[in-house]
N, C-alpha and C positions, 0 to 999 in steps of 0.2 A: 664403664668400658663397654661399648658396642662390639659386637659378636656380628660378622656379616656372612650369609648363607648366602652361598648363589643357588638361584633356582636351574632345574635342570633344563637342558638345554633344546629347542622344541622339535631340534633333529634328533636329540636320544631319547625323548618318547617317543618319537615318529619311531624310530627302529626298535625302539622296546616293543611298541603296537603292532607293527607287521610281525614280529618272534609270535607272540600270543597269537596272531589270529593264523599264524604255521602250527603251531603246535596246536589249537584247535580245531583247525583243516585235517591234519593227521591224526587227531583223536575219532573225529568223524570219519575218517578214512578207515579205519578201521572197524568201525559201527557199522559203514554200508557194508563191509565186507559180511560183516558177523548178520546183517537181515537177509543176508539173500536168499535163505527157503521161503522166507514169504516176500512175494511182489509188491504186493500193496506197503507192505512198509519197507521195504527198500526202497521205495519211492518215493514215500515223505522223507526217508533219513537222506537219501540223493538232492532232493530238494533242500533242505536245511544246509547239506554239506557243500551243495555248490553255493547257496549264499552267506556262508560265512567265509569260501575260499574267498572269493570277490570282494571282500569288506576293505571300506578303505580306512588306512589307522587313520589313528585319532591321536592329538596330543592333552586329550584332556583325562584328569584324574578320574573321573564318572566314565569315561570311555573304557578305562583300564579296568574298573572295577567290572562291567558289565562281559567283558573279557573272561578275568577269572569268573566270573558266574558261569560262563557257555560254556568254561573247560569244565568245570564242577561237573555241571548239568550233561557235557558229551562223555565223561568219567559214569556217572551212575546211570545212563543210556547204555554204556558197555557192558555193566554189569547186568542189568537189565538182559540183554540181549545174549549176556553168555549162559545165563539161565534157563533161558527159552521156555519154559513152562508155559503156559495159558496168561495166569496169572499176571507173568512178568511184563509179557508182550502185551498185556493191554497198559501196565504201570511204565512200559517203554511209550507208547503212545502218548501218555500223559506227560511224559520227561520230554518226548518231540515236542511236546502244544507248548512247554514251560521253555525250552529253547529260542521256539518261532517267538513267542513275547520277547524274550531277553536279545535277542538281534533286532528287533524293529526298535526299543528301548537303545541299544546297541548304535544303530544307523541315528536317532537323532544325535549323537552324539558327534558326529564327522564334523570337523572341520571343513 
């Protein structure tokens, strides 16, 4: 007896994709809020935030996944950032640099 699965359909990952890259827009939204005593990194998190608002979904599974990575990664940038220590802000730098790959990684993925 055959078992038939439909796959899903390439308009509800297209809207699953724009949800994820809203809520990773808002996660970074938040982030630029939380740099703004230092300029130079609210600059780069401004940077990252406007190119992940402008991302265009994707209906592919590596798109998705790449997705959850940048919420991860805009998640421990927050943390980072509500810390604020020395320390933190240079290990927030390094959570920007690990973003900016994971969106270029991200964009080849577009359809």
């Amino acid at each position: 007896m055959a078992f038939c699965f439909s796959k899903p359909d390439k308009k509800d990952l297209l809207a699953e994709s724009r949800e994820r890259i809203e809520d990773n827009e808002r996660m970074l939204a938040v982030c630029r809020e939380l740099a703004e005593d230092d300029s130079e990194l609210e600059q780069k998190v401004a940077r990252v935030h406007d190119t992940v608002k402008y991302m265009t979904p994707s209906a592919s599974a590596s798109g998705m996944q790449c997705d959850k990575k940048i919420f991860a990664l805009a998640g421990d940038l927050k943390i980072a950032l509500t810390k604020g220590r020395d320390r933190d802000l240079a290990h927030a730098e390094s959570i920007l640099r690990d973003i900016e790959v994971a969106t270029v990684e991200r964009n080849s993925y577009c359809d």
